[in-house]
Structures are given as C-alpha cells and as structure tokens.
C-alpha positions in Angstrom: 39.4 -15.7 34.1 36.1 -14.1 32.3 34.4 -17.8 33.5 35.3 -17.2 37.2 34.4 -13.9 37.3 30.8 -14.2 35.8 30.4 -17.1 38.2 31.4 -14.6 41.0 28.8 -12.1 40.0 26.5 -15.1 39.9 26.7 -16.3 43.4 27.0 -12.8 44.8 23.7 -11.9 42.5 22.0 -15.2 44.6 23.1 -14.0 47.8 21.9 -10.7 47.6 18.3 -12.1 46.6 18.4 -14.3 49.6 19.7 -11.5 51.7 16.4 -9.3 50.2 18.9 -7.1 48.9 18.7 -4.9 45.3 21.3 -2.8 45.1 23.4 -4.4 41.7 23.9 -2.7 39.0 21.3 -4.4 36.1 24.3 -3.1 33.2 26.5 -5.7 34.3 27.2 -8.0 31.5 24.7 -6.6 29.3 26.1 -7.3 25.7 26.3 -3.5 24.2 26.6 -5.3 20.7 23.3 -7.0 21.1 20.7 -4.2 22.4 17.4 -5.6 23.7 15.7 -2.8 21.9 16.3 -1.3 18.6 16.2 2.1 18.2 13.6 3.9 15.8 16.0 5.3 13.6 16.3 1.2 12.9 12.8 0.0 12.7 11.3 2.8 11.2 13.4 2.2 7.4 12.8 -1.5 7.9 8.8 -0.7 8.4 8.8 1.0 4.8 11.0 -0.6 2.9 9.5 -4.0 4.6 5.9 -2.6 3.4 6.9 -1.2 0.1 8.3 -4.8 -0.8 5.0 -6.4 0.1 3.1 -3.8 -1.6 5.0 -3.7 -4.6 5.2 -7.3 -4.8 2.6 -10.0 -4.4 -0.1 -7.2 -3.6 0.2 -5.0 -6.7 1.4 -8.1 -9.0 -1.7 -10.4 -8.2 -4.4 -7.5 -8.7 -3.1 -6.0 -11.5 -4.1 -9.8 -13.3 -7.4 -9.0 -12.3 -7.2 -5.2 -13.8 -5.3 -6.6 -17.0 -2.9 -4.2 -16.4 -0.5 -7.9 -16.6 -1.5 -10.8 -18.2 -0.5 -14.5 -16.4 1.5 -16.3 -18.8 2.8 -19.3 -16.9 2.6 -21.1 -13.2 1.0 -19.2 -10.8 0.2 -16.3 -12.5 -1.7 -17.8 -15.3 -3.8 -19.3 -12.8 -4.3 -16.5 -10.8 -5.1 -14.6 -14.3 -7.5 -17.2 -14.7 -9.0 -16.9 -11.4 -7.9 -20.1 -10.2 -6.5 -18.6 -6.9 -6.1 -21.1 -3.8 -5.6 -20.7 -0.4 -1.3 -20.5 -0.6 -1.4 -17.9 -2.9 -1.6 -15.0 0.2 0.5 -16.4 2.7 4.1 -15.1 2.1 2.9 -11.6 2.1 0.0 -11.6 4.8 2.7 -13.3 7.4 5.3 -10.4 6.1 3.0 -7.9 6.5 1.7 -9.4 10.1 5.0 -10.4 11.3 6.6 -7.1 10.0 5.8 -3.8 9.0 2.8 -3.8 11.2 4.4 -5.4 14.0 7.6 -3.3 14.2 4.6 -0.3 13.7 2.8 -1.4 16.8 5.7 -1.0 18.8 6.9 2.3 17.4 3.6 3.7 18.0 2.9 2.1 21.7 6.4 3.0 22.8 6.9 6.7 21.3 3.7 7.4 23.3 5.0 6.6 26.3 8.7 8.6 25.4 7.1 11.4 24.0 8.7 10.6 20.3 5.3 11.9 19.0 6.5 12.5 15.5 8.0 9.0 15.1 4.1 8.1 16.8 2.7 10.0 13.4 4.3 8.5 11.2 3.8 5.4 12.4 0.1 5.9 12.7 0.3 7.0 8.7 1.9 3.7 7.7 -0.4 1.5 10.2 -3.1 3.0 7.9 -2.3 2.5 4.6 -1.2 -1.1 5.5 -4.3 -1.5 7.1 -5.9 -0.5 4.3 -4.0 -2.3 1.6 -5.0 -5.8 3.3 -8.2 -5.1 3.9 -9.0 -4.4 0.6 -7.2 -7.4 -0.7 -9.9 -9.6 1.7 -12.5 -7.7 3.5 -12.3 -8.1 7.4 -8.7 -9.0 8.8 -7.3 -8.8 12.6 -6.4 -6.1 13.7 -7.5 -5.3 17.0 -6.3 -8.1 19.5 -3.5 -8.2 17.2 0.6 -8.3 18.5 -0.3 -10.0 21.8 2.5 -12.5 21.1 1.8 -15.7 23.2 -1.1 -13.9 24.9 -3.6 -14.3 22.3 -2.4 -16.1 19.1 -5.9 -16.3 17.7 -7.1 -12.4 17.3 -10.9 -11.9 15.9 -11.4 -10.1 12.7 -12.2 -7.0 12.5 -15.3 -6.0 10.6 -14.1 -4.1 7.5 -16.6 -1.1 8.8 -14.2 -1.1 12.1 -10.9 -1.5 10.0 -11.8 1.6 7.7 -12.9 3.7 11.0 -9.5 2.8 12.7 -8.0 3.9 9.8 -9.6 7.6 9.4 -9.1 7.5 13.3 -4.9 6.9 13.0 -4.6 9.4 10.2 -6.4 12.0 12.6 -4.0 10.7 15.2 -1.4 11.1 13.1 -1.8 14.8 12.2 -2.1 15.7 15.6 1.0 14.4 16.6 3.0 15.5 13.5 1.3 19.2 14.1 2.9 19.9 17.4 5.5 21.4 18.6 7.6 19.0 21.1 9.0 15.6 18.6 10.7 14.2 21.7 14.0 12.8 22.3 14.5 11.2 19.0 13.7 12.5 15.5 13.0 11.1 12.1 15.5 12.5 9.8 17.6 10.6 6.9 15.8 7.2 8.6 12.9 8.0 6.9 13.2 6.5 3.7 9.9 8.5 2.3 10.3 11.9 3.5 13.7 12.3 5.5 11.6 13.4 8.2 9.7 16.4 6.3 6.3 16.5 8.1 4.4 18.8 5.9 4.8 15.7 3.6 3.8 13.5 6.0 0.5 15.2 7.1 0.1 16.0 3.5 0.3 12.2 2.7 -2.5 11.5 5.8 -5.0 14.1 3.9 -4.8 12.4 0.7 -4.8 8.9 2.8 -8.3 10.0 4.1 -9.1 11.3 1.0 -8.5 7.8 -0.6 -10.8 5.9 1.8 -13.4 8.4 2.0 -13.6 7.7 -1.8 -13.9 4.1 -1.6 -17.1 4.2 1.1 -18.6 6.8 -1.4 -18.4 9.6 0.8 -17.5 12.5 -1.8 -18.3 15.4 0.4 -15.1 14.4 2.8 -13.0 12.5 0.0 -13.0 16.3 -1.5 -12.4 18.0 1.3 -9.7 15.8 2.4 -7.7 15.5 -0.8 -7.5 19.4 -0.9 -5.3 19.5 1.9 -3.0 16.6 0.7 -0.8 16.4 -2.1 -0.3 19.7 -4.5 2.7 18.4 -6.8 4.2 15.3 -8.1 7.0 16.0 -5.7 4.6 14.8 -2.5 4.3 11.6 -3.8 4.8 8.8 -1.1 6.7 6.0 -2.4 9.8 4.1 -1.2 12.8 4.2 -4.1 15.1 1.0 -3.8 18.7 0.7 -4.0 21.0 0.8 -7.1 22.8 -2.8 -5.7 21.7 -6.1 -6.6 20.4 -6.7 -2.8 18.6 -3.8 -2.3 16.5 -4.2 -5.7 12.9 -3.6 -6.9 10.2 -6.1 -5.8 8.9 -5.9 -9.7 12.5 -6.3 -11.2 13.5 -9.4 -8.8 10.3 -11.4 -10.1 11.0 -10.2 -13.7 14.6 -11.6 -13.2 13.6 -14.9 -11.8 10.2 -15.5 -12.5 8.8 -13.0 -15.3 5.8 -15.3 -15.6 3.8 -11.7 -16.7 3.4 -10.0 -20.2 1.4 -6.3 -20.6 -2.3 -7.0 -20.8 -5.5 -6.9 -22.9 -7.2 -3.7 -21.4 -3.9 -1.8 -20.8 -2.8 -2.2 -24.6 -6.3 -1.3 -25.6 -6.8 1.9 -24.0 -3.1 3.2 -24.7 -3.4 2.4 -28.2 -6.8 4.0 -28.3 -5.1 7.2 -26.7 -1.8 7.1 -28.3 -0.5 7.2 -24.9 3.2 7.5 -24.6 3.3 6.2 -21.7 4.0 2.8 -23.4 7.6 3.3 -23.6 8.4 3.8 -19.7 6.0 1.0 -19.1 7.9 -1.7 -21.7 11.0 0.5 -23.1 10.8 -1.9 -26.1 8.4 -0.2 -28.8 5.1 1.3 -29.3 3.3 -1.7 -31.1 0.9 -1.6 -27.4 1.0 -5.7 -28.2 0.2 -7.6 -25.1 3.5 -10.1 -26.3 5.6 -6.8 -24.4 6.9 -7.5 -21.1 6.7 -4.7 -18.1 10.5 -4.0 -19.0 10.5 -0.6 -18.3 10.0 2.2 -15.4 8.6 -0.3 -12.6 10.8 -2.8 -13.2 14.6 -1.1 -13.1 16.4 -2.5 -10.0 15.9 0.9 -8.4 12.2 1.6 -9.4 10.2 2.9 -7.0 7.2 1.4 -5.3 4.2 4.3 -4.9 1.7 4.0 -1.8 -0.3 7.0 -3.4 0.6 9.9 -5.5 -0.4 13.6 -6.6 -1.9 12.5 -9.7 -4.3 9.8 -7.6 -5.1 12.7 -5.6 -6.1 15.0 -8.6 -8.5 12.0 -10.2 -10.1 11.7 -6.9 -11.2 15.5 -7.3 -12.2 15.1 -10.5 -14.4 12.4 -9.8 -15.9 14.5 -6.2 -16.8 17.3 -8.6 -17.5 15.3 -11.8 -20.7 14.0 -8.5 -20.9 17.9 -7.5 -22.0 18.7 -11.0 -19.3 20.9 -11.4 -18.0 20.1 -14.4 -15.3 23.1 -14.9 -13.4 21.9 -12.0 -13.9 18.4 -12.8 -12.1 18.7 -16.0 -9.3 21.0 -14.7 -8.2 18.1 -12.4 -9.0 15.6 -14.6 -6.3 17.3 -17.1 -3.6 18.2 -14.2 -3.8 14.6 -13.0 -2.8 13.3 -16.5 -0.2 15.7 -16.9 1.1 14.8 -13.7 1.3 11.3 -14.0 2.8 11.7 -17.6 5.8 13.5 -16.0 5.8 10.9 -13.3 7.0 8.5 -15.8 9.2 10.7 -17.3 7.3 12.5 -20.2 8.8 16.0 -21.0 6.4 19.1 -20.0 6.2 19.4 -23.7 4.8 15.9 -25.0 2.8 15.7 -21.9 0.9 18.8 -22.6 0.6 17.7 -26.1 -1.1 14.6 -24.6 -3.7 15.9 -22.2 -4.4 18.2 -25.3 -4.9 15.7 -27.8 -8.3 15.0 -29.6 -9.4 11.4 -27.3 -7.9 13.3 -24.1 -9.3 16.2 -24.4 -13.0 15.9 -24.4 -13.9 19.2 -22.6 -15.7 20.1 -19.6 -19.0 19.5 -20.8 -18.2 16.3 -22.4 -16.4 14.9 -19.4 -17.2 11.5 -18.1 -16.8 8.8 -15.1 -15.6 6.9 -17.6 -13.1 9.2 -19.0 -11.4 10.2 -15.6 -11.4 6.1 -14.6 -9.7 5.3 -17.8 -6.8 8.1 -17.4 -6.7 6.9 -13.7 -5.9 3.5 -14.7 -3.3 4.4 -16.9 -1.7 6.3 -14.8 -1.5 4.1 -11.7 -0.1 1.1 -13.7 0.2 -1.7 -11.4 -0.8 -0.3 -8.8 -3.6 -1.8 -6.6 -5.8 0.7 -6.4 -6.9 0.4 -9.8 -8.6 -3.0 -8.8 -10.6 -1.2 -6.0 -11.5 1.4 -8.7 -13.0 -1.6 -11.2 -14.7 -2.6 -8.2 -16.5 0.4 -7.0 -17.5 1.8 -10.6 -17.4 -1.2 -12.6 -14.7 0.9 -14.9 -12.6 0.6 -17.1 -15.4 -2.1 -19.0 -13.1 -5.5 -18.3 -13.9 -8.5 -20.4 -13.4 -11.1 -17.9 -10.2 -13.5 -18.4 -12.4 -17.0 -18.0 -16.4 -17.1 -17.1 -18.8 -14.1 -16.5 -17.3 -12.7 -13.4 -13.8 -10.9 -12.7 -12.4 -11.7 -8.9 -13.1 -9.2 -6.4 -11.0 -10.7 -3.7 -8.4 -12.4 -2.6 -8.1 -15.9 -0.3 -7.7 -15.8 3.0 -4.4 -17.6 4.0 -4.6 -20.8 4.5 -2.9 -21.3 8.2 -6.1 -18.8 9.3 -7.9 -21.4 8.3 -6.2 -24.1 10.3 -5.0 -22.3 13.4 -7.6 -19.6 14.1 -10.7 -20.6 12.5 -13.1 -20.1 14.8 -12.6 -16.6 14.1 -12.3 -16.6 10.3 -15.3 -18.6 10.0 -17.3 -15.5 11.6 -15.5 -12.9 8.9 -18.1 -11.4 6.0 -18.9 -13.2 3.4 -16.6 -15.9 4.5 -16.6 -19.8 3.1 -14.3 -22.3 2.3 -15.8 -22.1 -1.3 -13.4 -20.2 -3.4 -15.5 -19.9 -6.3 -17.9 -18.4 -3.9 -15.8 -16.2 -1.7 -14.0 -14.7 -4.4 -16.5 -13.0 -6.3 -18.8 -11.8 -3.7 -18.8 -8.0 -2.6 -17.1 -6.7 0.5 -18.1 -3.9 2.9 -17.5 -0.9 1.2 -18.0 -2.5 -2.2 -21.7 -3.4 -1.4 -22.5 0.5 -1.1 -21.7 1.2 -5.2 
C-alpha cells in the first residue's frame, strides 16, 4: 500500500511540473528520523570533543618528543623522537581536523550568521581560532581560505602563516562581538557546550587569553599584555574538554597508553623536576618520585577521564610574566611568575599548602630581582606537560636548553601530509620554506619563528 501511494505522489509531483504548477507540500515524505541538517546543539559538542581528541592526541604526543616532555621508546615514536618523521606521520589528524572540527565550524559560523544564532557564531569563531592556530604551528602555512568548497574547489591555496595568524586575531575580535550582545537568537548554547555550558564571560575570557597567546608568539608584548589581562583570572577559566568516565568516551592520552604506550617520561622533564623537587612528579606518573625517565605518563593525563587543556590560567599568568619580565618591571614579573606556578600546582591537584611551600622554596623562589627568561620558561614547561605549546616556547626563546635527541638540531616542524603532496601540489609546492626534503623542511624556521 505505502509503494502505491508514493508512486501516486510521484506521478501527481510530474504532472504538476509539466502543468507549471508548485503548490505541493515539500514535507511530504521527508524522513523526520533522518534530518538533512543537524541542529547546533549536535555539532557544536562534536566540534570540541572532535578537536580536543586531535589536540590531545597526535598533536600534543608528537611535539612533546621534541620538548622531551616523552621520550619515543618503540615504532613510531622512537622515530619521531629521533627526528625521523615522514610524510604519514600527520595524516590521520590533519584529515580529522579538516574533515571535522573545522568543517562542522564553518558551517556553524556561516549558518548562525544568517539565523541570527550569534552566540553559537562566537563560539564558533573561538574554536576556528585555536584550531587554526594549533595547525599552523605544527607546519607553517596551511589552507584555510578557499577551504570547505566541497566539489567546488578540492585544491585550496595555502595561506601564508602572516594571513593565518591575522584571520585568527580577526575571529577572536569577531567572536567577542557576537558573544557581547544582547540578542543570542533562536537557539542557545547551554549544557551542549562541553567547555563552558554556554557561560560567555568564559568564552570571551578564553578569546582574550587566545589573542594574548598569539600576540606572544609574533613578539608583540605590548598587545600579548594587554590582551591576557582581560582573559583568564583563576584556574577555574581554564578551557579544556574533560572526557567521559566509560570505556568509549575515554582520554586520547589513556587510549594510546592502553594500546600503544610506545612513550616513557623524558630527559629534560626528569631533569628540571628533580632539580626543583617538583611534586608534580606524582600526578604526572603516580608511581614514585625517583624523576627516572624508565616512568611511564601513568598519572593525571592519562586517566580515562583526563582532561585535554586548549589553554589555561596559569599559561596566561607566564605570558605576563614574561610581557613584564620585557617591560623591565620586574615586581610584577615575579608576582605572576609565582601565581602561575601555584596555579598550575593546584591544577594537578597539589594542596594550597604544598603548593605554596613550592613556589616558596629556595630554586623557585629566586626573587624579583633575580628573576629570569629562563626561570619563567622552565616553570612554564612544567606546568603545561604535554602540552604543545611548550614546543612553540623552545622555538621562540630557545628555552628550556634541550640537548638534541640525535645530531645538532631539534625539529621545528612537522611534515606536511603526504596526500597534499599528491593531490594538491601545485599549491603546496608554493607554501614557505616548503621541499620535499625532510631533513631540510623540518628544521627550518617558520613565519613567526624567523622574528626571535
């Protein structure tokens, strides 16, 4: 009966066509079970959970070989720790984070515009950047531009890094306009927001301290200042996505360490928290305090619930410290130099009491007058343990002093992937600093890193 009466609607459908006709209804057999859009209470949590997983997985993981924050013990890893990368080391995450996050973000962005969802548009805006900026500082210049065309152009150019870090600072601007006014539209971010459950002062908070980041990296200290002291004023702004307590909804970091675990605590790391007595060492291994690089990363990052940071008070409070360590103002350097330890000690779980303790004791506390780059990088890259960022920090001030792995030089970037090679590389071949030589490509400076 259901056959006959579709192929009813059918011929009636072609008549009415011929007869120049319009008035069906266009809901007729439309599947409600199988919407042809999703709603953004949908694609947002799959965005940031989507980009958390990247982030926290082959993005932090690979550079933090290169920080010896890990050290590669076996397959890939020892090869990457060894700076033997190839071109199929990149591809899983750069077509996730393409086909993904920053796809799905594209859309949310284009189409709140157009509704009016303008505080769904912000947030968007705020994750486009920091994904943006994550990539780009894994390689240098990436698409972005003519990207999401579908079968309209499936070879975008590459945007100059210059380009990628102005579109960034332009999105976060965006993005604080639209999460400043008073009219959110039809729809809402609420409990779908996996970062904030919607809170906006968070969210514009977390674009300050975004701009704050990148303004550090181009050495611009005046703005990166500025910037950070509107962002983040307590450990409880952080913006990180937490995974799920179930087997399926784990931890990037404790998948790998259940099915791959090629990765043991390295060289530098050990060094400096033994030097400090940090005791940090037990939520980084939860084994013992021997700092031996034989531990594995068993501990806070790696629980099946961890969570995976995109940037966090205490990153915020080094970044001031190092604007007024340039200032000359050494009093205020020190202040946030101290408050950003602290912080990150009770991050990981360190009571108020053995924190302060910390920050106060003799190779921490080396006063205002005494305080150096070197001090404030070394905390700094403690306290963002496997994070990424640390990697852009090596690179800009040549701090923490790494001892490289194998040869003279450590790795300042990535490979490009090798299908941009093969199916758009035209394009690639006109990216900075670009050639099919690894050895070369790898350890020459991008953009912003040619300015330190």
């Amino acid at each position: 009966m259901k056959t006959k009466i579709l192929s009813l609607t059918a011929l009636m459908a072609l008549i009415i066509m011929v007869s120049g006709c319009n008035w069906v209804d266009s809901n007729i057999n439309v599947d409600p079970t199988a919407p042809a859009e999703a709603p953004y209470s949908t694609i947002l949590p799959t965005t940031q959970v989507g980009m958390a997983y990247i982030f926290g997985g082959d993005y932090y993981r690979f550079t933090s070989l290169f920080t010896q924050h890990h050290l590669g013990t076996a397959r890939q890893h020892e090869s990457l720790y060894n700076y033997e990368l190839v071109e199929s080391d990149l591809p899983n995450a750069w077509n996730n984070m393409y086909s993904g996050p920053l796809m799905d973000l594209d859309f949310l962005i284009k189409d709140g515009k157009k509704k009016g969802c303008n505080y769904y548009v912000g947030i968007a805006m705020i994750m486009t950047a920091v994904g943006l900026g994550n990539t780009s500082d894994l390689l240098g210049d990436i698409p972005y531009s003519e990207s999401f065309q579908g079968n309209d152009n499936l070879k975008p150019v590459f945007d100059s890094q210059e380009k990628i870090y102005t579109t960034i600072q332009s999105l976060l601007d965006e993005a604080i306009g639209y999460l400043g006014g008073k009219d959110g539209g039809v729809f809402i971010p609420g409990k779908d927001d996996f970062i904030y459950n919607g809170d906006l002062t968070k969210w514009t908070k977390a674009a300050w301290s975004l701009k704050a980041r990148y303004a550090l990296h181009v050495k611009d200290y005046a703005n990166a200042l500025a910037y950070s002291l509107k962002g983040f004023t307590s450990n409880s702004d952080d913006m990180l996505v937490a995974f799920g307590a179930k087997e399926t909804q784990a931890n990037p970091f404790y998948q790998f360490m259940q099915q791959r675990g090629d990765i043991s605590m390295g060289n530098k790391l050990m060094e400096l928290m033994k030097k400090f007595k940090d005791p940090r060492i037990m939520p980084f291994t939860s084994q013992d305090t021997s700092y031996l690089t034989s531990l594995l990363p068993n501990g806070f990052y790696t629980k099946q619930n961890a969570p995976v940071p995109f940037i966090t008070y205490a990153e915020i409070k080094f970044i001031q410290a190092e604007c007024y360590l340039d200032a000359q103002n050494g009093t205020q350097a020190y202040k946030a130099y101290q408050d950003a330890t602290k912080a990150s000690c009770m991050f990981f779980g360190i009571t108020d009491a053995k924190a302060t303790e910390y920050v106060e004791s003799a190779s921490v506390a080396v006063g205002a007058d005494k305080l150096t780059l070197e001090d404030v990088i070394n905390q700094k890259y403690i306290a963002l343990y496997a994070q990424m960022e640390t990697w852009t920090d090596w690179r800009r001030t040549s701090l923490p002093k790494l001892t490289p792995s194998k040869g003279t030089k450590i790795v300042r970037r990535m490979v490009y992937p090798q299908p941009e090679r093969l199916y758009n590389g035209a394009n690639l071949k006109k990216a900075d600093g670009y050639t099919e030589s690894i050895p070369v490509f790898i350890f020459s400076k991008m953009w912003w890193d040619r300015k330190w």
